[in-house]
Backbone as JSON Lines, residues from 0, in Angstrom:
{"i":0,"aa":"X","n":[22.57,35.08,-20.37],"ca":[21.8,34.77,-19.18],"c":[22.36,33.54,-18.46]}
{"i":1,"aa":"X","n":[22.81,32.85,-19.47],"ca":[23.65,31.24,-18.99],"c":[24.37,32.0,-17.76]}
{"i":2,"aa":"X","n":[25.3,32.72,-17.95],"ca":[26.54,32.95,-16.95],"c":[25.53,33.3,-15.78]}
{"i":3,"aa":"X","n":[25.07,34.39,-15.65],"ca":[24.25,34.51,-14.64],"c":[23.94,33.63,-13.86]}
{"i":4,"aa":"X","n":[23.03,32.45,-13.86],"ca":[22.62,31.63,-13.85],"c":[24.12,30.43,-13.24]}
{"i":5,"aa":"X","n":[24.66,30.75,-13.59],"ca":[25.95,29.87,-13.46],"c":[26.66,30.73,-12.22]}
{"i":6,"aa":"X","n":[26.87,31.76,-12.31],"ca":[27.56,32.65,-11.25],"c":[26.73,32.51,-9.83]}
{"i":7,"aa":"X","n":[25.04,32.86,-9.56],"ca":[24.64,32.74,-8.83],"c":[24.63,31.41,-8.28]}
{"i":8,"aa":"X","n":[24.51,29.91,-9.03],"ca":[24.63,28.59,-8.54],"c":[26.01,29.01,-7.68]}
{"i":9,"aa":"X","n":[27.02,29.22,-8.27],"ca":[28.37,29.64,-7.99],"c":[28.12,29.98,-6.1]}
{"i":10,"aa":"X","n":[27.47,31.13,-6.3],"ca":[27.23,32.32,-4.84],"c":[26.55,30.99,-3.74]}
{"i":11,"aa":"X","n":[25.58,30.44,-4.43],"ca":[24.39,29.49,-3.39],"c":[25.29,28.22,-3.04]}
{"i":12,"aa":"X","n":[26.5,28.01,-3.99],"ca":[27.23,26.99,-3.66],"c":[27.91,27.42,-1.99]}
{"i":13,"aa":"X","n":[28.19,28.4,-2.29],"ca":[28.95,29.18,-1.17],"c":[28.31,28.97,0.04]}
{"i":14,"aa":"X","n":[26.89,29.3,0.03],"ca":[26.07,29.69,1.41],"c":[25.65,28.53,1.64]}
{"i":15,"aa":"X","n":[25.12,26.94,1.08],"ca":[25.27,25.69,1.33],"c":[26.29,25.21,1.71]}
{"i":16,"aa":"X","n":[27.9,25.08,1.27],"ca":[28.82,24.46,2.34],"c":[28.99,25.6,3.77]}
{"i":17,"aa":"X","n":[28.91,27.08,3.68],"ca":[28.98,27.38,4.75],"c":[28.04,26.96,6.01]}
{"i":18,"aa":"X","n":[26.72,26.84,5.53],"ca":[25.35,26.19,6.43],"c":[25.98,25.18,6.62]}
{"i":19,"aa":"X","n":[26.46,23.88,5.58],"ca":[26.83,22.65,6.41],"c":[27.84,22.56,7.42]}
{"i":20,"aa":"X","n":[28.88,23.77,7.11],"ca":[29.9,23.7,8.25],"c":[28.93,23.91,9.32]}
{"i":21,"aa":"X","n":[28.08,24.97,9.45],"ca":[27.4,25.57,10.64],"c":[26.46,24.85,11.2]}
{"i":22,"aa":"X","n":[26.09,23.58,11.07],"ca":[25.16,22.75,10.58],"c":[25.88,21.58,11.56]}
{"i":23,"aa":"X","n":[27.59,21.58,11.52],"ca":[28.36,20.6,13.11],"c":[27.54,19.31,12.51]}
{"i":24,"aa":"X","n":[28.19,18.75,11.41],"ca":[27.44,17.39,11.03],"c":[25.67,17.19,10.99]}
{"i":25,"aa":"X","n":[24.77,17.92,10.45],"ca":[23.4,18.19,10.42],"c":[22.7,17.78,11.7]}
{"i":26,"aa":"X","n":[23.88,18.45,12.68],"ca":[23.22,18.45,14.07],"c":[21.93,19.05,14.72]}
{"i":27,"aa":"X","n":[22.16,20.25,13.46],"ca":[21.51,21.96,14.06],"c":[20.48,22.29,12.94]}
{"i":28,"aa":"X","n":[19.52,22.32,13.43],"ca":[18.0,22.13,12.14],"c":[18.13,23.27,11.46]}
{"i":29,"aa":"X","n":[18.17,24.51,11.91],"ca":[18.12,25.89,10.99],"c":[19.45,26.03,9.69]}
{"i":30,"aa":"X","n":[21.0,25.17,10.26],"ca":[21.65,25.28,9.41],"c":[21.67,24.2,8.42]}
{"i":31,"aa":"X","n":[20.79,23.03,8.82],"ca":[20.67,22.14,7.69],"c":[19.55,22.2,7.02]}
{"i":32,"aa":"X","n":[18.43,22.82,7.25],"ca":[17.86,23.03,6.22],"c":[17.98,24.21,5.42]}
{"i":33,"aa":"X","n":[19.08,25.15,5.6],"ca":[19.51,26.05,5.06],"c":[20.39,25.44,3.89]}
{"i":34,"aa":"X","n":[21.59,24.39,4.32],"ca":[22.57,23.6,3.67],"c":[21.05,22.95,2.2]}
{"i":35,"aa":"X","n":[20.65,22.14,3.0],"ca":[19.35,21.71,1.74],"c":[18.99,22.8,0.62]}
{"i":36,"aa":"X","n":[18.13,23.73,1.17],"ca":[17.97,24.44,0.01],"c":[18.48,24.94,-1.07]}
{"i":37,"aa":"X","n":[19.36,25.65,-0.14],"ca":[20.62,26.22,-1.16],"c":[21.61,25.68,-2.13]}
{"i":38,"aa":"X","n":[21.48,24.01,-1.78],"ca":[22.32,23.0,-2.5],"c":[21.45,22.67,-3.1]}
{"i":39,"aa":"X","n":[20.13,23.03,-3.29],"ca":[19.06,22.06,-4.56],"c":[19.28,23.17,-5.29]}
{"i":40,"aa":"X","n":[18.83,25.0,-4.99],"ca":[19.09,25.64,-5.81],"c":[20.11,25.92,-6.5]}
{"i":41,"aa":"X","n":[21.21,25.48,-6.03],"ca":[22.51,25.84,-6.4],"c":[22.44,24.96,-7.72]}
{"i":42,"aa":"X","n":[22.17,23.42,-7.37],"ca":[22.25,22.82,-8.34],"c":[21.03,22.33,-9.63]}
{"i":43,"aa":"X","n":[20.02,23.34,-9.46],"ca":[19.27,23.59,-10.23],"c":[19.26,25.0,-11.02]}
{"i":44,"aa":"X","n":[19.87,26.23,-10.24],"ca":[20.6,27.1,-11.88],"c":[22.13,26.48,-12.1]}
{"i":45,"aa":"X","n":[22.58,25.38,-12.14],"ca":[23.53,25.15,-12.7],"c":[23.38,24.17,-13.64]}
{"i":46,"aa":"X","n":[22.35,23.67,-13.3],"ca":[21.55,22.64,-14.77],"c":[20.83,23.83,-15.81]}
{"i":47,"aa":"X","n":[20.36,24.81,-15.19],"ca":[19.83,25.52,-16.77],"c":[20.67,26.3,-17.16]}
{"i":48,"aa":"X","n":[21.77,26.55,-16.45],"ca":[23.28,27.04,-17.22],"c":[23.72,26.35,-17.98]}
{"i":49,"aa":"X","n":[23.88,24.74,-17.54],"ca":[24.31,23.53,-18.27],"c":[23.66,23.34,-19.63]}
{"i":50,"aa":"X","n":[22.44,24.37,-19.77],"ca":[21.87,23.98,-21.57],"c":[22.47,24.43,-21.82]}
{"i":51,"aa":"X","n":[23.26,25.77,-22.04],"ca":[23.31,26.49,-22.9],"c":[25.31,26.1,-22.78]}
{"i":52,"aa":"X","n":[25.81,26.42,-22.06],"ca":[26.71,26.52,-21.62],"c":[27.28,24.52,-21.56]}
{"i":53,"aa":"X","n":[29.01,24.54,-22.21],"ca":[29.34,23.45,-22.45],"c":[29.84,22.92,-20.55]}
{"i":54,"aa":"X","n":[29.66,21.31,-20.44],"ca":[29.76,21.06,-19.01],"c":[31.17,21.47,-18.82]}
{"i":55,"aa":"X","n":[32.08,21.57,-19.41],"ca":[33.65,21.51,-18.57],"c":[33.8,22.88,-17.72]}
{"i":56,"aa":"X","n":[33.39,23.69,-18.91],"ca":[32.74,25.1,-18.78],"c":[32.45,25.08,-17.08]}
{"i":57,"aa":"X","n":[30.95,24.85,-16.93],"ca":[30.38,25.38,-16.56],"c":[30.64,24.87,-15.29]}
{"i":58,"aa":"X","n":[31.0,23.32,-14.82],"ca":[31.26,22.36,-13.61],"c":[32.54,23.07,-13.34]}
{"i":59,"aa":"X","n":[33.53,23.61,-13.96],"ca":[34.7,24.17,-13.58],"c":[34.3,25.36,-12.68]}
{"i":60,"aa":"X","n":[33.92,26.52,-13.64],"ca":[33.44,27.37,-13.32],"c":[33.03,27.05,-11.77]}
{"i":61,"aa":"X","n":[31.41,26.72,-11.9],"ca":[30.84,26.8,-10.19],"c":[31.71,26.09,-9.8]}
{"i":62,"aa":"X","n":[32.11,24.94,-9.17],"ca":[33.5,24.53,-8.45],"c":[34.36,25.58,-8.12]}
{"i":63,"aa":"X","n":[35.1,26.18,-8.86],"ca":[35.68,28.06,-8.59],"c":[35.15,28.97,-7.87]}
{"i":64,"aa":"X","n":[34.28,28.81,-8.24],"ca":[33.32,30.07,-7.49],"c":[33.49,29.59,-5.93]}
{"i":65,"aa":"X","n":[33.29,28.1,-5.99],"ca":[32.58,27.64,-4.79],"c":[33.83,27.55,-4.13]}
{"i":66,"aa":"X","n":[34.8,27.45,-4.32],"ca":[36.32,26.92,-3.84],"c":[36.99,28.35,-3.19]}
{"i":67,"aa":"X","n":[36.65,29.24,-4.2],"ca":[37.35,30.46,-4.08],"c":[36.52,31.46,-2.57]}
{"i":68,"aa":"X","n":[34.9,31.25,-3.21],"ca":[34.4,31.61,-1.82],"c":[34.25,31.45,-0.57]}
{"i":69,"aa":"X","n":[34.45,30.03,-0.62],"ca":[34.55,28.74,1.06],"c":[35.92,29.12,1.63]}
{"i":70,"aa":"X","n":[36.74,29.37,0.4],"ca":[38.29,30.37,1.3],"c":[38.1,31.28,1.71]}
{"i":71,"aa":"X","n":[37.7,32.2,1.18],"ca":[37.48,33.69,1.6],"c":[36.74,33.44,3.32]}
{"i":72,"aa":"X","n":[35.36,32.54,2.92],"ca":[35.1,32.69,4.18],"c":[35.3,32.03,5.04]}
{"i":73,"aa":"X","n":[36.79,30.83,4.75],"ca":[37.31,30.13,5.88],"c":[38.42,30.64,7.01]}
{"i":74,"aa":"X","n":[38.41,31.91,5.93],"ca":[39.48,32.79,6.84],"c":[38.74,33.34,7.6]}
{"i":75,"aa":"X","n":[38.04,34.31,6.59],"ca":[37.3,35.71,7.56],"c":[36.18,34.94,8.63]}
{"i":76,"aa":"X","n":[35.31,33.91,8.65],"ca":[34.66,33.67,9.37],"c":[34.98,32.65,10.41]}
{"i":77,"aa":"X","n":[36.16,31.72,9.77],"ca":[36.55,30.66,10.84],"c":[37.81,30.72,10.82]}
{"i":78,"aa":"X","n":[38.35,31.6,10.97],"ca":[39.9,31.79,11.35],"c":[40.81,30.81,10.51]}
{"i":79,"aa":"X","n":[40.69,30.15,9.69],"ca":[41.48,29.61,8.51],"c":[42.68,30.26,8.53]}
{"i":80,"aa":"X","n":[43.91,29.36,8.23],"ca":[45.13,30.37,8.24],"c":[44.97,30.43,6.53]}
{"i":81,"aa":"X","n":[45.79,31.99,6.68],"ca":[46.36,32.44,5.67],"c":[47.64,32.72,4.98]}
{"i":82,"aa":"X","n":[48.31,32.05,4.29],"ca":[49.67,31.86,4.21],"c":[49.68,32.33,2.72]}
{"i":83,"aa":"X","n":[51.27,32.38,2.57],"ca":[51.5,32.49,0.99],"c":[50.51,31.38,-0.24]}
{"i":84,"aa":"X","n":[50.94,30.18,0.39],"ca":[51.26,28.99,-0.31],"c":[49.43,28.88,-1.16]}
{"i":85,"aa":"X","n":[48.75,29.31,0.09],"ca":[47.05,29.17,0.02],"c":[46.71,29.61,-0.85]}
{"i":86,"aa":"X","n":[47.08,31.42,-0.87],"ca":[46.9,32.53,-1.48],"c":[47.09,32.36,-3.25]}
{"i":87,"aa":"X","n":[48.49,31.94,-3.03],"ca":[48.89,31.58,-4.71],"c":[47.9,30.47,-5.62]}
{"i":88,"aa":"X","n":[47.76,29.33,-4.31],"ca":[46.37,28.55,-4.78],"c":[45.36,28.73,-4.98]}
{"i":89,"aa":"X","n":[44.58,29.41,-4.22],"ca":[43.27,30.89,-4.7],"c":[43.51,31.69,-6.13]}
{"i":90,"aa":"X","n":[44.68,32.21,-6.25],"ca":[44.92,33.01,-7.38],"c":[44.92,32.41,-8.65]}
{"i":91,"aa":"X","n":[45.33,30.69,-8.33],"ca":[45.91,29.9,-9.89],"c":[44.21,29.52,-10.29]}
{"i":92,"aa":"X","n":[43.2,29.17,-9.06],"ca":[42.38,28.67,-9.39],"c":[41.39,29.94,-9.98]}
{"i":93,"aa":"X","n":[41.56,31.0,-9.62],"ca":[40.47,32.23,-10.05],"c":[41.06,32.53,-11.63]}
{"i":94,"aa":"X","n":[42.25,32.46,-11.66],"ca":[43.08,32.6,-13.19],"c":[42.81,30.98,-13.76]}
{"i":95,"aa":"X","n":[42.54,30.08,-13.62],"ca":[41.99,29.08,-14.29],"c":[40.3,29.19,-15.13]}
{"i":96,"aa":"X","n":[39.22,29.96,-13.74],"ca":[38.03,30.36,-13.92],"c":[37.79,31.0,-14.93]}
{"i":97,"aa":"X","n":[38.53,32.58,-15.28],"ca":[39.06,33.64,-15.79],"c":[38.89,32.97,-17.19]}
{"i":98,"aa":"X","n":[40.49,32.49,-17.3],"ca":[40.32,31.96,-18.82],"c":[39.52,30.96,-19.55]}
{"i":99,"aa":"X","n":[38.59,30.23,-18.66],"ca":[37.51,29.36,-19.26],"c":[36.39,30.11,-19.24]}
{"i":100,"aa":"X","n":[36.24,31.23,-18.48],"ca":[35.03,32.35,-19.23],"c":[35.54,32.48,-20.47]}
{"i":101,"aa":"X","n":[37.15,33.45,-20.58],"ca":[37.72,33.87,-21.84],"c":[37.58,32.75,-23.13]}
{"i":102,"aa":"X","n":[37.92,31.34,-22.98],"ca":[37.64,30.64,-23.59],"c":[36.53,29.94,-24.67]}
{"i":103,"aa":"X","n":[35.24,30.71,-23.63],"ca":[33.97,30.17,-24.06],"c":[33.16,31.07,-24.8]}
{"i":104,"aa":"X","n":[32.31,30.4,-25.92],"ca":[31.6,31.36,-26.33],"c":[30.43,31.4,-26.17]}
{"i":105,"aa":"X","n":[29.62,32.34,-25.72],"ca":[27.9,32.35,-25.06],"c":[27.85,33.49,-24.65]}
C-alpha cells in the first residue's frame, strides 16, 4: 500500500508544480490554490509512505515521478524543447527510479 501512496504523492507532485507554473508567480487565485492543495496532499501521502517505506527510497522515488512528469508536461503543454540530450536525462532518471523500486523491499 506504501508504494501506492508514494506513486500518487508522485502524480499530485505533478499537478502542484504544474498549477504553480499556471499560477504566473501566485498571481492567479484558482491556480494557486490549486498549487496549495495538491502540495499539502502530495506531501502528506508521502509521509505515510515514509512509515513504511525507507526515506532514500521513497524522497528519490517522488522527486522522479515529479521530475519525469513536469517534463512530459513541459513539452506537451508548454512547448519545452525536446532534444536528445533531455530525453537521455528523462531515461537515466526513470532507470534510477526503476532500480530503487527493484532495490527495496515492501
Amino acid at each position: 500500500m506504501a508504494w501506492i501512496y508514494l506513486l500518487l504523492a508522485g502524480v499530485f507532485e505533478v499537478v502542484w508544480s504544474t498549477a504553480m507554473k499556471e499560477s504566473h508567480g501566485f498571481t492567479r487565485l484558482i491556480p494557486s490554490l490549486i498549487t496549495v492543495f495538491f502540495m499539502l496532499l502530495s506531501f502528506a501521502l508521502l509521509a505515510v509512505a515514509m512509515k513504511t517505506l525507507p526515506l532514500g527510497t521513497s524522497y528519490t522515488v517522488w522527486v522522479g515521478i515529479g521530475a519525469i512528469g513536469a517534463f512530459i508536461l513541459g513539452v506537451t503543454m508548454f512547448g519545452e524543447s525536446l532534444n536528445p540530450l533531455r530525453v537521455i536525462a528523462v531515461l537515466l532518471i526513470f532507470s534510477g527510479v526503476v532500480l530503487l523500486k527493484l532495490a527495496t523491499r515492501e
